[in-house]
C-alpha positions as CSV (number, residue, x, y, z in Angstrom):
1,X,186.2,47.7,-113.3
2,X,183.7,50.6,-112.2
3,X,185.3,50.8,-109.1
4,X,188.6,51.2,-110.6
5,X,188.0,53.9,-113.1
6,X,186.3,56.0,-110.3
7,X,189.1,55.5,-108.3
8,X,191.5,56.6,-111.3
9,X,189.0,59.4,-111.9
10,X,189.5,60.7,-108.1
11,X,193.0,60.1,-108.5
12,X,193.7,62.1,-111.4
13,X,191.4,65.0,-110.0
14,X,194.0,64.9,-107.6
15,X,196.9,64.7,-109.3
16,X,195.5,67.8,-111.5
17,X,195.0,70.2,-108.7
18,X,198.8,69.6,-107.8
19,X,200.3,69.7,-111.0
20,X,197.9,71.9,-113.4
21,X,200.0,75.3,-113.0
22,X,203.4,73.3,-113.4
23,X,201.4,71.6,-116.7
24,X,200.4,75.3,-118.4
25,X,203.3,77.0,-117.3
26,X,205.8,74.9,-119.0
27,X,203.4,74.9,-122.5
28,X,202.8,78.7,-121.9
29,X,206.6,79.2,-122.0
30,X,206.4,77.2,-125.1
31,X,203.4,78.9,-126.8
32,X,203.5,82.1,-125.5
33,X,199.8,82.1,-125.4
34,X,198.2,81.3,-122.2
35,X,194.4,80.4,-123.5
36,X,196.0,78.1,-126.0
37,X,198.5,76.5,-123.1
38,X,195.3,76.5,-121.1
39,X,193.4,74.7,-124.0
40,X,196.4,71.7,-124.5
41,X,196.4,71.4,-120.8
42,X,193.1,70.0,-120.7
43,X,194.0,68.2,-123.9
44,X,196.4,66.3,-121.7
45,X,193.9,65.9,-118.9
46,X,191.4,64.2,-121.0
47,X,193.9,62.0,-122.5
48,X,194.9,61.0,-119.1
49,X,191.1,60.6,-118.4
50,X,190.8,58.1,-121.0
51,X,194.2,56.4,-120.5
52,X,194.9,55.5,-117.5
53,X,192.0,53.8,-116.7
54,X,193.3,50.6,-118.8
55,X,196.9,51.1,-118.4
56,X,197.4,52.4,-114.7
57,X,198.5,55.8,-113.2
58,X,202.4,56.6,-114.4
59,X,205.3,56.7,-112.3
60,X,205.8,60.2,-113.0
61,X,202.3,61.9,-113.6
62,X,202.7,65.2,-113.8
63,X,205.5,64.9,-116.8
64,X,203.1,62.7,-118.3
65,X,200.7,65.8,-118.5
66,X,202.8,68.1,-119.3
67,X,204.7,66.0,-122.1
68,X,201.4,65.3,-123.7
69,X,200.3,69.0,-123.4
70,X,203.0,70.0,-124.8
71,X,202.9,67.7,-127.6
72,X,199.1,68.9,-128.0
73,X,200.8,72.4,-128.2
74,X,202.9,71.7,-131.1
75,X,200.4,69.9,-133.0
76,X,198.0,72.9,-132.8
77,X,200.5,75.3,-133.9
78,X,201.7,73.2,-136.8
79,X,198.1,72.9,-138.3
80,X,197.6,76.5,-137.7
81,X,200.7,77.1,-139.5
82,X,199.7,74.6,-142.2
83,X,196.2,76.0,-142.3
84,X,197.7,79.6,-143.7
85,X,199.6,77.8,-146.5
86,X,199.7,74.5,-148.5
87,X,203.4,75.4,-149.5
88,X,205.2,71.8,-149.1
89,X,208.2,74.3,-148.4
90,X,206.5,75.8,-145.7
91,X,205.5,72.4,-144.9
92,X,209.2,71.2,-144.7
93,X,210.1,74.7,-142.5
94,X,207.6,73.5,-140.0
95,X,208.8,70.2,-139.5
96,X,212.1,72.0,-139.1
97,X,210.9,74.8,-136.2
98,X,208.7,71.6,-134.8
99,X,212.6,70.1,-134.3
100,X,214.1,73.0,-133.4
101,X,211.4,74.0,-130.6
102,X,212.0,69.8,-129.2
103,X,215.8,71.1,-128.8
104,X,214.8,74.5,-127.4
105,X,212.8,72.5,-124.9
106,X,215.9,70.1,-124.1
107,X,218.1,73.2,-123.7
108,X,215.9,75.0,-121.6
109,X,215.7,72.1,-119.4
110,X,219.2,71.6,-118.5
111,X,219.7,75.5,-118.2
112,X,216.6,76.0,-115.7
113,X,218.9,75.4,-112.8
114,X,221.1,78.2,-114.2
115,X,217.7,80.6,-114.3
116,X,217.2,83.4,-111.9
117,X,214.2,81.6,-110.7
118,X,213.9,78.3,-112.7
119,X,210.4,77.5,-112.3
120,X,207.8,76.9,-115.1
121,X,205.1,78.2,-112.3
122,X,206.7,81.2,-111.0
123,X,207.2,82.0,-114.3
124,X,203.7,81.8,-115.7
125,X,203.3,84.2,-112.3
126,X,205.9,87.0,-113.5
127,X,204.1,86.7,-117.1
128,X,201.3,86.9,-115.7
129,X,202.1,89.9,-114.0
130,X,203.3,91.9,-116.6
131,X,202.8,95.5,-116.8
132,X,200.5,95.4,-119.4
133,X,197.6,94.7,-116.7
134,X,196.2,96.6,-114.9
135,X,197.1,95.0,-110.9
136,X,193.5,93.6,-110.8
137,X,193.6,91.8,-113.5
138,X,197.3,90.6,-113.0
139,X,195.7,88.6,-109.6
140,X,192.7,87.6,-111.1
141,X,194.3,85.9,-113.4
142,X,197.1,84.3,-111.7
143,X,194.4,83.3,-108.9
144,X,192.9,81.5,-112.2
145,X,195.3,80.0,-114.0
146,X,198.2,79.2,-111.0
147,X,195.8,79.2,-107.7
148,X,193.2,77.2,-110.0
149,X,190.5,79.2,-107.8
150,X,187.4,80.0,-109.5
151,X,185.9,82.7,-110.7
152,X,183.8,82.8,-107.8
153,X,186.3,82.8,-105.0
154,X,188.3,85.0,-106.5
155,X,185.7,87.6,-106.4
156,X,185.2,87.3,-102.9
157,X,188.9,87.2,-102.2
158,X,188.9,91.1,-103.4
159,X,185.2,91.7,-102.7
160,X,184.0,92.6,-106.2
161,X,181.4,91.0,-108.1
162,X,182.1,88.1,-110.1
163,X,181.0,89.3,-113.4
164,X,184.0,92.0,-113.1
165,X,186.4,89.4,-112.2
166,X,185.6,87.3,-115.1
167,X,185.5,89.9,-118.0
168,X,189.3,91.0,-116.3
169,X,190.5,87.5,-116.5
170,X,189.4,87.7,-120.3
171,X,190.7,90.7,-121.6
172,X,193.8,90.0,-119.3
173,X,193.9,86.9,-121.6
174,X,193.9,88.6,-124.9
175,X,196.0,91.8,-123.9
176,X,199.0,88.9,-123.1
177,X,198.5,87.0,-126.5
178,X,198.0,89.8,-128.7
179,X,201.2,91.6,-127.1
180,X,203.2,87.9,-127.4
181,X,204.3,88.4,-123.7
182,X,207.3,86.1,-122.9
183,X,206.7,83.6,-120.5
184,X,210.0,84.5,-118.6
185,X,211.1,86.0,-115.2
186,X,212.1,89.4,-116.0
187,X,215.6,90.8,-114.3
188,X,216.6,93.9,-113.5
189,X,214.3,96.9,-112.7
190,X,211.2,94.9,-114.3
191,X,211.9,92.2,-112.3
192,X,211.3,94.4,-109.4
193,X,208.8,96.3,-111.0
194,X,206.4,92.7,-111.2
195,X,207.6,91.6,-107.7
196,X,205.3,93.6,-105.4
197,X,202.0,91.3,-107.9
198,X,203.7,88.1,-107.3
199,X,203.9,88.4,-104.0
200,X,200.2,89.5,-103.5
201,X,199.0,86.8,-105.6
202,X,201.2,83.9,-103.7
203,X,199.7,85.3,-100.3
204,X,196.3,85.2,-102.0
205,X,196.6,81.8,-103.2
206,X,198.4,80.7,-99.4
207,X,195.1,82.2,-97.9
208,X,192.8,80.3,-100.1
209,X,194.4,77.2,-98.9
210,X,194.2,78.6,-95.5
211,X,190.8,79.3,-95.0
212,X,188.9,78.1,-98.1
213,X,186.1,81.0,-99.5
214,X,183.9,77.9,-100.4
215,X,183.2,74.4,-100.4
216,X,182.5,71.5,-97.7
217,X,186.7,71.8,-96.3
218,X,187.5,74.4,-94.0
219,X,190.9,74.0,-95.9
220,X,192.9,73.5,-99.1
221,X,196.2,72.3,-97.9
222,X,197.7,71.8,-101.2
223,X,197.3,75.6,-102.4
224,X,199.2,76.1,-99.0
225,X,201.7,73.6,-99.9
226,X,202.6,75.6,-103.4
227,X,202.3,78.9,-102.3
228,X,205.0,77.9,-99.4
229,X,207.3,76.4,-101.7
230,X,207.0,79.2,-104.2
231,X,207.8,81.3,-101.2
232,X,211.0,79.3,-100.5
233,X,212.1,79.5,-104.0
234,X,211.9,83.2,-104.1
235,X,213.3,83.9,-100.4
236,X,216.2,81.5,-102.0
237,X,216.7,83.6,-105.0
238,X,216.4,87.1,-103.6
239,X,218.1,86.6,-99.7
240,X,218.2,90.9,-99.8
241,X,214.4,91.3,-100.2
242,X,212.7,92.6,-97.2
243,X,209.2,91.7,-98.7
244,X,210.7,88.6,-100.2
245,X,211.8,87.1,-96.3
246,X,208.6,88.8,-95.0
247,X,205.8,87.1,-97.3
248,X,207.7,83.9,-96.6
249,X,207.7,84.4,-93.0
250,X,204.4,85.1,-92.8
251,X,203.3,82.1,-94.7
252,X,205.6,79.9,-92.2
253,X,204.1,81.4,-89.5
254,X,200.5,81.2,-90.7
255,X,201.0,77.2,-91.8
256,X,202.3,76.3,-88.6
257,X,198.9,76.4,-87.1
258,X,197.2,74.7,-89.9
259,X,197.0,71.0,-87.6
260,X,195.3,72.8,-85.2
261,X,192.9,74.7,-87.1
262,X,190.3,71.8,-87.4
263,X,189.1,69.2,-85.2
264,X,189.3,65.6,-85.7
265,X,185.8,65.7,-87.8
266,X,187.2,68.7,-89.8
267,X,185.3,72.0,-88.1
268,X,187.0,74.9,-87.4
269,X,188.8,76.0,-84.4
270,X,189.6,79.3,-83.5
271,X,193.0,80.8,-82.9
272,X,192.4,81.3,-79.5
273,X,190.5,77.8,-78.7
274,X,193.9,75.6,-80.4
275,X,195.9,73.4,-79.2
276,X,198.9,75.2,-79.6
277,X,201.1,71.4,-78.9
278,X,200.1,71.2,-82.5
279,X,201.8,74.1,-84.2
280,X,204.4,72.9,-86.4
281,X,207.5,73.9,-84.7
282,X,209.9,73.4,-87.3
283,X,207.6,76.0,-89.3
284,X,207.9,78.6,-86.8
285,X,211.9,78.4,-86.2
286,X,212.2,78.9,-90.3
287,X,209.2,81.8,-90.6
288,X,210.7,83.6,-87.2
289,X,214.3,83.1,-88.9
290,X,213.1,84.6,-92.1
291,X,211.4,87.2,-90.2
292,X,215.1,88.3,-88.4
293,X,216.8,88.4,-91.5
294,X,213.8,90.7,-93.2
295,X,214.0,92.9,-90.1
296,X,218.0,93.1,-89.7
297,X,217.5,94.7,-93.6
298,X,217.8,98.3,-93.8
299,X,214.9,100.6,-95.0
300,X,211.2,100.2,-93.9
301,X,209.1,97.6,-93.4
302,X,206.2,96.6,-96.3
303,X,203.2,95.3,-95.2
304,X,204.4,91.2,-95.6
305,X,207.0,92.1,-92.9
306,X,204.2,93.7,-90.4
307,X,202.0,91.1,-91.3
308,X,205.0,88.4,-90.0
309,X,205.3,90.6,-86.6
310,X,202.0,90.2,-86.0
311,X,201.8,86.3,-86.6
312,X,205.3,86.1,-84.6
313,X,203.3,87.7,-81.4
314,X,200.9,85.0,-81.7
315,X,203.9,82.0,-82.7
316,X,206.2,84.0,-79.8
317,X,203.1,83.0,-76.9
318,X,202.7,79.8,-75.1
319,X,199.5,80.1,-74.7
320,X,196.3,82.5,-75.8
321,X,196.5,84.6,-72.7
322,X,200.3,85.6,-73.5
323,X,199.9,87.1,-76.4
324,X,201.0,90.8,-76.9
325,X,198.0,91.9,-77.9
326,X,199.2,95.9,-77.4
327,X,202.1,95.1,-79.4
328,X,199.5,93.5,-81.8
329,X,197.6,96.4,-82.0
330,X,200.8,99.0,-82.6
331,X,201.9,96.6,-85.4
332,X,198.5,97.3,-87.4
333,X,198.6,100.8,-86.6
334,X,201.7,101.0,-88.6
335,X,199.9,98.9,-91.3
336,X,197.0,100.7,-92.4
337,X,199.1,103.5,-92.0
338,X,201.0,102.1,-95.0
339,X,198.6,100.1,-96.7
340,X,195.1,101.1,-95.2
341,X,191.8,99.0,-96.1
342,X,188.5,97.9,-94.8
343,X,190.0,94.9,-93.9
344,X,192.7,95.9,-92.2
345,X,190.9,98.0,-90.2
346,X,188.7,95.3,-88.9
347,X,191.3,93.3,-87.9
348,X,192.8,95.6,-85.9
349,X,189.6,96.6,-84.0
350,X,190.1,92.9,-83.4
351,X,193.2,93.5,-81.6
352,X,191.8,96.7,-79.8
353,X,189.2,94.3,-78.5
354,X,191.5,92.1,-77.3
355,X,193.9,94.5,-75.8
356,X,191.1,97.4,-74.6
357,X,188.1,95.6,-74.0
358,X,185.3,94.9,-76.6
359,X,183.5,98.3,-76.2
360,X,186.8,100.3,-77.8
361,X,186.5,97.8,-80.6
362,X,182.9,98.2,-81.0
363,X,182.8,101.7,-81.6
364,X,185.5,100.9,-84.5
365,X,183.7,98.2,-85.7
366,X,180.3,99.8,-86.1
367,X,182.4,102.8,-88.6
368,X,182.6,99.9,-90.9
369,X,179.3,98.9,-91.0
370,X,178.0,100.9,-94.2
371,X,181.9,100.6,-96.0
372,X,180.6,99.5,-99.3
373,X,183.7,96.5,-99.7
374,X,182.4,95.2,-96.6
375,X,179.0,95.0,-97.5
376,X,178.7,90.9,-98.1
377,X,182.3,90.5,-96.0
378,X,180.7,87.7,-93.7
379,X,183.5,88.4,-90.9
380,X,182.1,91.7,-90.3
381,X,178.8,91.0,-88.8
382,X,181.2,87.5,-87.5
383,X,183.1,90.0,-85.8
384,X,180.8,92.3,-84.5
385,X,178.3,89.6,-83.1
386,X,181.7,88.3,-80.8
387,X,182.1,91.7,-79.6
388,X,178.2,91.7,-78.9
389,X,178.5,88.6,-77.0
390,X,181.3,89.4,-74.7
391,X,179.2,92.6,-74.0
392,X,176.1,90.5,-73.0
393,X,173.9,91.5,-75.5
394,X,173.2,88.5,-77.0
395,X,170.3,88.8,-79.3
396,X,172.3,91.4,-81.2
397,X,175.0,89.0,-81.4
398,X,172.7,85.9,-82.2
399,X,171.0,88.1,-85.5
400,X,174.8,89.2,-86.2
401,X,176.1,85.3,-86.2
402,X,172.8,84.5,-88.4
403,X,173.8,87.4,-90.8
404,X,177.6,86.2,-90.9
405,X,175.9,82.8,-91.9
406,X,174.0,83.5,-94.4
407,X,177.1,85.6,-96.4
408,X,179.6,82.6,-95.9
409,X,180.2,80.4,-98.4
410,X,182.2,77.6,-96.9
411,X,180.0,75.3,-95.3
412,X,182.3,74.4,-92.3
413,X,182.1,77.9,-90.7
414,X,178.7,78.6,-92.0
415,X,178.2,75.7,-89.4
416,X,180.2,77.7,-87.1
417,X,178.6,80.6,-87.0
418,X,175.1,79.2,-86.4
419,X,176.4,76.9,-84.0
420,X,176.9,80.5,-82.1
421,X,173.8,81.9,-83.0
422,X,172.6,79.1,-81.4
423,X,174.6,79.8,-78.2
424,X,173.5,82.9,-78.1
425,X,170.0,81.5,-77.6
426,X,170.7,79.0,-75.1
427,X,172.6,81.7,-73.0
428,X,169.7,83.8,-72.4
C-alpha cells in the first residue's frame, strides 16, 4: 500500500506540472483574482493527494483538478460573501449568482471554440500581461504562475537577484486583484499592445524546458511541450503576425534538436558534437515553413524572426562544418542592432569565433567581462574558457571552466564544465 500511494504521489506530481496553468487559468477567469485561483488550485491538489490514493487516478485528471478547484473557488467566495452579511436575502442572492456563475461556466465552455484564442492558459498569459505591470513584472509572473518556474530560476532567466523578482511577482499580484483585471484575451489595439509580453514569456518558458537553469535534468521537456503548443495556437490565430510565425519557428527549430541534446545517460551534448540523424525532421519542415511565411510578410523583421534565421542556418546544414557561420554572424549583427543586450552580444562573438577564428571573438568576449548582467552569467567564463582552449592556453581556460562551474546551477552541465576543466589539465 506504501508503494502504491508513492507511486500515486509521483504520479500526481506529474500530472500537476502538466496541467497546473490550465487548472488556475480556468478558476482565474472565474475569480478574477489570481492569488485566490492560485490558493483553490492547490485546494484541488491536496484533495487529489488524499484521494486518489484509495480510489485510483481519474480518467480525465486534469478536469478533475480543475472541477474541484473551481468548486473550491465558489465556496470561498460564497463564505466571503456570507461573512459581510447574515441577510438570509443575501443568502438566497448568493445561491442565485452561485447558479448563475455554474451556467456562465457552461456557456463559456461551448463558446471557447468561437474565442479569438480559446484557451484558459493563454488567457491567464494576456491577463497576466496587462498593462498595468510594469514588463518585468508581467514575465515574472507569468514565468510563475504558467511556466511554474521558481522564484529562483526566474531570476537567473533575467539575471537579477531573486529578492527583486519575488517582491515584483507580489505586487504584480495585488495591482491585478485590486484593479479586477479580466481574465480575457484582449482584441483590437490592446491585443497588440500585450502581444510583444506573451511572446517573451512563451520563449522564456520554451527555454527553461530547453536548457533547465537548475536541477539534476539537463531538460524539462514538458515546459517545451506547452510553450510549442501555445506557439501553434497563436501562429493559428494570428497567420499575419511576423513575430507570431517567427517565435513559433524558432521554437520548431530549437525542439527539433532536443533528442540529440543528451546522451543516453542524460549529459549534455553540444550543438556541434550531435548527432544531427536525430533532429526531428518533421519539426524542422513546420518551423522552416513558418519561418517563409514570417519572411514573405511585409515590414521588418523582430528579433523572433532573426532569432529563426539563425536556428534555420544551423537546421539548413547537414552537418556542423556546413554551417553558414558568416551568414550567422550578419544575422546577429542585425539583432543587437534592434534589440542589443549582453547576451546577445556574446552569442554573436560566438559566431565571430566560429566564422573568424577565436582570437576576433576573444577581443569581444573579454569587453563583456566587467558588464554587470553578466557578472554570475556562467556561459561567459563557459565561453571564454572555449575560446581559451582553442587558442592553446589552457590553464586560462581550465580556471575559466572551473569559474563557469561554480556559477551553474544545473548539475548536468556543472558536470560538463569540469569535465573540461579537467581536460584542460590532462592536455598539458
Amino acid at each position: 500500500m506504501k508503494d502504491t500511494e508513492q507511486q500515486v504521489s509521483s504520479a500526481v506530481a506529474a500530472i500537476w506540472r502538466i496541467e497546473a496553468a490550465k487548472v488556475v487559468g480556468a478558476v482565474a477567469r472565474l475569480t478574477r483574482n489570481l492569488g485566490l485561483a492560485e490558493d483553490c488550485a492547490q485546494d484541488a491538489l491536496v484533495a487529489a493527494l488524499e484521494t486518489w490514493p484509495a480510489a485510483g487516478i481519474p480518467d480525465n485528471p486534469g478536469a478533475w483538478l480543475t472541477t474541484a478547484a473551481r468548486r473550491r473557488a465558489l465556496d470561498r467566495m460564497r463564505h466571503t460573501r456570507l461573512a459581510d452579511t447574515k441577510s438570509a436575502e443575501v443568502a438566497f442572492e448568493l445561491d442565485a449568482a452561485h447558479a448563475a456563475r455554474e451556467a456562465e461556466l457552461a456557456d463559456a465552455r461551448d463558446a471557447a471554440l468561437d474565442d479569438d484564442i480559446g484557451d484558459d492558459v493563454l488567457r491567464l498569459i494576456f491577463a497576466a500581461c496587462h498593462p498595468l505591470l510594469a514588463p518585468e513584472a508581467r514575465a515574472a509572473l507569468t514565468l510563475k504562475v504558467v511556466g511554474g518556474l521558481s522564484t529562483e530560476e526566474i531570476a537567473r532567466a533575467y539575471l537579477k537577484p531573486e529578492a527583486t523578482v519575488a517582491q515584483r511577482i507580489v505586487r504584480a499580484k495585488r495591482t491585478l486583484a485590486a484593479a479586477h483585471v479580466p481574465f480575457e484575451v484582449p482584441r483590437g489595439v490592446e491585443l497588440g499592445a500585450r502581444l510583444a509580453s506573451v511572446l517573451e514569456v512563451v520563449y522564456l518558458i520554451f527555454n527553461e524546458g530547453y536548457a533547465a537553469t537548475a536541477g539534476d535534468d539537463w531538460m524539462r521537456p514538458a515546459l517545451c511541450d506547452e510553450a510549442l503548443r501555445l506557439g501553434q495556437v497563436l501562429a493559428r490565430r494570428m497567420p499575419d503576425t511576423t513575430e507570431v510565425l517567427g517565435l513559433a519557428a524558432l521554437m520548431d527549430i530549437q525542439a527539433s534538436r532536443l533528442a540529440a541534446r543528451a546522451d543516453a545517460e542524460g549529459n549534455p551534448v553540444l550543438l556541434l558534437d550531435q548527432d544531427r540523424g536525430r533532429w526531428d525532421r518533421a519539426l524542422i519542415h513546420r518551423g522552416l515553413a513558418a519561418l517563409a511565411r514570417a519572411e514573405a510578410l511585409p515590414g521588418a523583421f523582430g528579433p523572433y524572426t532573426l532569432q529563426a534565421a539563425i536556428a534555420a542556418c544551423h537546421a539548413r546544414a547537414a552537418t556542423a562544418a556546413d554551417t553558414d557561420w558568416t551568414r550567422i554572424v550578419a544575422l546577429y549583427d542585425a539583432l543587437e542592432a534592434l534589440a542589443p543586450s549582453p547576451v546577445v552580444a556574446l552569442n554573436r562573438a560566438v559566431a565571430v569565433g566560429m566564422a573568424f577564428g577565436p582570437a576576433a571573438a576573444l577581443e569581444l568576449v573579454n569587453e563583456l567581462v566587467n558588464e554587470p548582467a553578466l557578472e554570475n552569467y556562467h556561459l561567459l567564463p563557459s565561453v571564454r574558457g572555449d575560446l581559451l582552449a582553442k587558442l592553446d592556453r589552457l590553464d586560462e581556460a581550465r580556471a575559466e571552466f572551473e569559474r563557469a562551474a561554480t556559477l551553474a546551477r544545473n548539475a548536468r552541465e556543472r558536470a560538463l564544465l569540469y569535465a573540461r576543466a579537467a581536460a584542460c589539465r590532462m592536455e598539458q
